[in-house]
N, C-alpha and C positions, 0 to 999 in steps of 0.2 A: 594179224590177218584183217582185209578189210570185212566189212559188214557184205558187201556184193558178193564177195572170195565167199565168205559163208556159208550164203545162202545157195549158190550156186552148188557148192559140195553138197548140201544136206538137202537140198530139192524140195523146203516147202516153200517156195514162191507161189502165191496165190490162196496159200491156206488162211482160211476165215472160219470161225465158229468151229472149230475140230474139237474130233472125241476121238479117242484110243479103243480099239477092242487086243489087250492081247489072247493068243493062244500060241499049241505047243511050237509053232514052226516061225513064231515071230511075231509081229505088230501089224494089225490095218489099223490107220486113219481114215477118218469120214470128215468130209469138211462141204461147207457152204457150196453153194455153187457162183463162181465168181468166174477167172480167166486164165488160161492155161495156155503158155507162150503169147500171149498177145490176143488169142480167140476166146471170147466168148462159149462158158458151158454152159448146159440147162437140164439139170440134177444135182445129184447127191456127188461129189469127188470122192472119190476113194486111192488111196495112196498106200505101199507096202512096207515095211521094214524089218530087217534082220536084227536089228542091235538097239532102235531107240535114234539112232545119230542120222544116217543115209535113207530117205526117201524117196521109192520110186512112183514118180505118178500110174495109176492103172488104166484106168477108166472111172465111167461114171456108176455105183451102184445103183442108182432107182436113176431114167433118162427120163426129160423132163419134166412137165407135172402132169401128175395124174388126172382124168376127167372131172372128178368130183370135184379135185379140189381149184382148178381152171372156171369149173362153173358157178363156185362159192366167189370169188375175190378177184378170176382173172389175172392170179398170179403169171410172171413170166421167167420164175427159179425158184428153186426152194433153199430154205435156211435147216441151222441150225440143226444138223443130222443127231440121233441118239441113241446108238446099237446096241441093243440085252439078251441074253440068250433066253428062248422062250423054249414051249413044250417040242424038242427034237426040230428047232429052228431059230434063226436068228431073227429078229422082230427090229426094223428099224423105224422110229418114230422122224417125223420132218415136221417144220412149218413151212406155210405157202401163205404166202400174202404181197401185198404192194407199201410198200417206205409210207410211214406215217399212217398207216391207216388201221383202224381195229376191225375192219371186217377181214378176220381171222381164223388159217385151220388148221390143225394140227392132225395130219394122217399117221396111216402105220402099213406097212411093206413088210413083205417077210421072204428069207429065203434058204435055202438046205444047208448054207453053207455061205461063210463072209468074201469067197471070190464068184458067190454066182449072183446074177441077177437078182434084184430084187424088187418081187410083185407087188402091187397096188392091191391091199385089203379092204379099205374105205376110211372113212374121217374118223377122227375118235372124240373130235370139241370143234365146236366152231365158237367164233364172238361176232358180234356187230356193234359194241360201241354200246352205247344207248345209256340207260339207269346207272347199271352198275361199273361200265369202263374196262371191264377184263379185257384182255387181248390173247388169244391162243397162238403164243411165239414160244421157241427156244423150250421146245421138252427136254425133259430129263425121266429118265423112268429110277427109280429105287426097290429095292427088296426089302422088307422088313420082314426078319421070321416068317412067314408063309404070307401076308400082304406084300400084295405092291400099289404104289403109287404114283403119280405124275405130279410134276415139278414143273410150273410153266409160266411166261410171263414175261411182260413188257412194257415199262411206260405206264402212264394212264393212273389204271388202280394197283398194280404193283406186281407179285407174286405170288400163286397160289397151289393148294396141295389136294391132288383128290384122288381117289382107292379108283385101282383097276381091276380089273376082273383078270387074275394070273392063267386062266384059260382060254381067254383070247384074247387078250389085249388090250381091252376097249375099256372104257370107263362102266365101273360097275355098276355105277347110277347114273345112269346117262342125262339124269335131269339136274343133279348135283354137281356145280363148280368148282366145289372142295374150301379148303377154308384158305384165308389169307394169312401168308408166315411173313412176309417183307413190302414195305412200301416207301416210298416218299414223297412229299408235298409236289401236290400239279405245280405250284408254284416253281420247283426247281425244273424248268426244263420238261413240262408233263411228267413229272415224277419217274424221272432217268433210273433206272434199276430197271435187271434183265440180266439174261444170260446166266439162269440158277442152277447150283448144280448141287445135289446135300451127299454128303459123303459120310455113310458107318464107319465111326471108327474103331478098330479090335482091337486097340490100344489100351482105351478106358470108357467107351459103349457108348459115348457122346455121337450127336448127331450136327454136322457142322455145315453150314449154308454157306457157299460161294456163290457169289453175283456181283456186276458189274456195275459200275456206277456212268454215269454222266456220256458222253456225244461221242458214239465208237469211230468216227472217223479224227480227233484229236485229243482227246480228255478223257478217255475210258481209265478205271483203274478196277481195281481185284480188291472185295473186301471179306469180310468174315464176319458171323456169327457162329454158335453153338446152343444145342438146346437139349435136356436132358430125355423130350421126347420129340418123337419126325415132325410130331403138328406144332411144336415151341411152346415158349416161346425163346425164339433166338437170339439173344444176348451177345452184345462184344464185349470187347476186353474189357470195357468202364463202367458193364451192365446194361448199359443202352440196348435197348427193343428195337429191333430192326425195323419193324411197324413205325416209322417215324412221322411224325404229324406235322410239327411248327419247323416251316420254313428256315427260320433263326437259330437251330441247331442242329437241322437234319444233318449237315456235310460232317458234321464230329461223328456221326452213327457210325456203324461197322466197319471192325478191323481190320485196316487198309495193308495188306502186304505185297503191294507190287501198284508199281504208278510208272508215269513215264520220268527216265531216269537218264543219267551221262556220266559214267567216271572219266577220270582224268585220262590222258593220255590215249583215249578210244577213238575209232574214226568215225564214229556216228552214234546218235543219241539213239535208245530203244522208247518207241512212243505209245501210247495209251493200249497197255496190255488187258488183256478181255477176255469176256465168250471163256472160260475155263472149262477142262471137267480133270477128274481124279481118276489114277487106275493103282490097282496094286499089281508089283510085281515081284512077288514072293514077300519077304517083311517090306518091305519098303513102296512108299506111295511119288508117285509122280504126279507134274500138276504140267499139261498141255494146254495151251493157249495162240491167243495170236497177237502179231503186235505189227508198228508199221515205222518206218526210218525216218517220213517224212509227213507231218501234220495230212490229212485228206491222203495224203498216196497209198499204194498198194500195200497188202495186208502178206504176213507172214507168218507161219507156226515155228515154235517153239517149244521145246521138252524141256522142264527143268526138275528137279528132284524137292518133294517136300520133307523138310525135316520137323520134329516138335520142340516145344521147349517144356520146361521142365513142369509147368503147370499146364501144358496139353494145347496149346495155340501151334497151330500148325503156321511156320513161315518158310518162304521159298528160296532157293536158291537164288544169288545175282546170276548165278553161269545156265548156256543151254547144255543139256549132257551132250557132250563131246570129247572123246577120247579119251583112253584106257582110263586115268588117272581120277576116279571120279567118289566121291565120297571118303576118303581114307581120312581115318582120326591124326589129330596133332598132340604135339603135348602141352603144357601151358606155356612153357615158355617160347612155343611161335607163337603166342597171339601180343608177346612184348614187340613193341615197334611201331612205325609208322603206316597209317591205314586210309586209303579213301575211301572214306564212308560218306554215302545216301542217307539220309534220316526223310523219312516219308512225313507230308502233312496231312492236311484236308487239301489245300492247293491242288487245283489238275494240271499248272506248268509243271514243266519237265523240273525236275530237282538235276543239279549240278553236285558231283560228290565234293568234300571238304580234307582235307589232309588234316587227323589229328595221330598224337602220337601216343601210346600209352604204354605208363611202366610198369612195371612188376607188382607197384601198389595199387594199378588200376584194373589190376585183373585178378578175379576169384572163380575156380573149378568148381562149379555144384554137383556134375552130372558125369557121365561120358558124351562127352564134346558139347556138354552146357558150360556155360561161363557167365559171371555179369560184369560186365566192363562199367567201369566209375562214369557216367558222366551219357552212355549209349544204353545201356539198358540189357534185359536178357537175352541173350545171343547163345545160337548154336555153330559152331567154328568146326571148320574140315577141310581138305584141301583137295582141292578141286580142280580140272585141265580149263584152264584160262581159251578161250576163242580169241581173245585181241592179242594177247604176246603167245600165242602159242606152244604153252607150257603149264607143268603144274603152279597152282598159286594157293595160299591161305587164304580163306574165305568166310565170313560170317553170315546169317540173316537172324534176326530177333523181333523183338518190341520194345518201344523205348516203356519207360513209365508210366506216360500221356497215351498209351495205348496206339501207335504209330511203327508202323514196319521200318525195317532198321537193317540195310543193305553193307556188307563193308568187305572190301580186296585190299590185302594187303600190299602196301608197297614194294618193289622191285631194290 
């Protein structure tokens, strides 16, 4: 199938910065406010779905920007939507602002229900740049035990974490910025990190920070940290502190699982995947994002399914969920054969997958559908419905030993 066929079928063309809310009757999306058939929106998009695969566009839930936050920055759309269920309401957080700049807000919207309108509350942070460089982009709201927090951040001075008031929404110290969990050197690009997302895991209690790296129109990738508490600190796979400081080895920092990528025999590369967030649905976690076909072109969402490995690193699917066939375990002997496999770097060009072949002596069962393959690293193997041949395929994601995501489809 091609990438156009795709997209067309599954209807997120124009998805940008998306977040999942499921409930009983199905799945909304909330995404950026970008272009819907060729026209210009100005809000929040909102999109429906029955299964996770077929997207219907709806409307917009919060239309345009709100007064406040037009008379702070002069925004002309809003980003980065973040929908939680609040007290017998849904509470959706946004940012408003203009490309490059830190005069920054971060509002909150609330409404009865996820197909009705949603009202203009007021700002809950503003930035302007100045001393300390915060920027109020890209919320995230989290529940800890009876706290909640906001997760916010762009650029500049990096990411940071600050306690809400669970009564109404709003920052509970309205004079406190909260503290810094992730950053990098101004030097790289103003210190490219953004788009955080921290996800509880009921796995093993760990708290795990997704965020974005480097220039979301061609070089964005998806990295990871973990940390034994929400305020960190956040560690990758190598121990590295997200907190990165010197220039000269920020780009090894956090645990890259998903970059822009091209297996063989695909009609199109998938380019600087981003903007993340996490849902559960029942045991299992999904990781939605957006991605784009062409360096600067148009932007697209994708559902793919996150699996762990056997020491708790959460890595992602190569496939977007598409069709019945989707997580079913293997035995060990399909993981003998030949495979193209992606091995992620620090690099933000697209990686090109490699044909290697492996034998019966390069592969060891630790888990149910854990593996470590000789020579590719810890890998989680399932079989999974292929979008490019249209079928089921055997599939892996891991980390290699060097602490690098580790993509691999078996060969045909």
């Amino acid at each position: 199938m091609e990438l156009t066929a795709l997209l067309a079928e599954i209807g997120t063309r124009g998805v940008h910065d998306p977040t999942i809310m499921p409930d009983p009757r199905g799945y909304t999306m909330f995404s950026t406010d970008t272009m819907i058939d060729g026209q210009p929106t100005q809000g929040i998009q909102r999109r429906y779905s029955p299964d996770l695969i077929h997207w219907h566009y709806q409307d917009q839930a919060l239309s345009g920007v709100p007064a406040d936050a037009k008379d702070w920055n002069q925004a002309q759309g809003l980003w980065a939507p973040e929908v939680v269920s609040g007290r017998n309401e849904y509470r959706l957080y946004y940012a408003a602002s203009t490309f490059g700049s830190q005069r920054s807000a971060i509002g909150l919207a609330t409404a009865a229900d996820l197909d009705a309108p949603f009202i203009p509350q007021g700002l809950v942070l503003t930035t302007e740049g100045g001393q300390d460089q915060r920027n109020a982009l890209d919320p995230n709201v989290i529940q800890d035990g009876k706290r909640q927090w906001l997760c916010y951040g762009s650029f500049f001075a990096g990411i940071y974490l600050a306690e809400l008031d669970p009564a109404t929404g709003m920052l509970k110290k309205p004079d406190d910025p909260g503290v810094r969990i992730a950053a990098r050197p101004r030097a790289l690009n103003n210190g490219s990190i953004e788009g955080p997302f921290i996800y509880h895991s009921p796995l093993n209690g760990e708290y795990y920070l997704f965020v974005s790296y480097d220039s979301l129109a061609y070089s964005y990738n998806i990295r990871v940290g973990r940390a034994k508490q929400i305020t960190g600190p956040y560690r990758d796979f190598q121990g590295h502190n997200l907190i990165a400081d010197d220039p000269l080895t920020a780009d090894q920092v956090g645990t890259k699982i998903l970059g822009s990528r091209h297996f063989a025999g695909e009609s199109a590369q998938l380019l600087a995947p981003g903007h993340c967030s996490v849902f559960d649905v029942g045991p299992k976690q999904y990781l939605v994002y957006h991605n784009r076909a062409v360096a600067g072109g148009p932007s697209f969402g994708l559902v793919s399914q996150l699996h762990w490995t056997v020491d708790g690193w959460p890595v992602v699917s190569p496939e977007p969920v598409y069709g019945a066939a989707c997580s079913i375990s293997v035995a060990q002997q399909s993981v003998v054969g030949d495979w193209d496999i992606v091995s992620l770097t620090a690099s933000t060009d697209p990686i090109e997958s490699q044909r290697v072949t492996l034998t019966a002596a390069d592969v060891e069962q630790v888990g149910p559908e854990q593996f470590v393959l000789v020579g590719v690293g810890h890998v989680n193997v399932w079989q999974e419905y292929d979008w490019a041949i249209d079928q089921p395929r055997v599939v892996f994601s891991g980390i290699t030993p060097q602490g690098w995501g580790v993509l691999g489809k078996k060969a045909g």
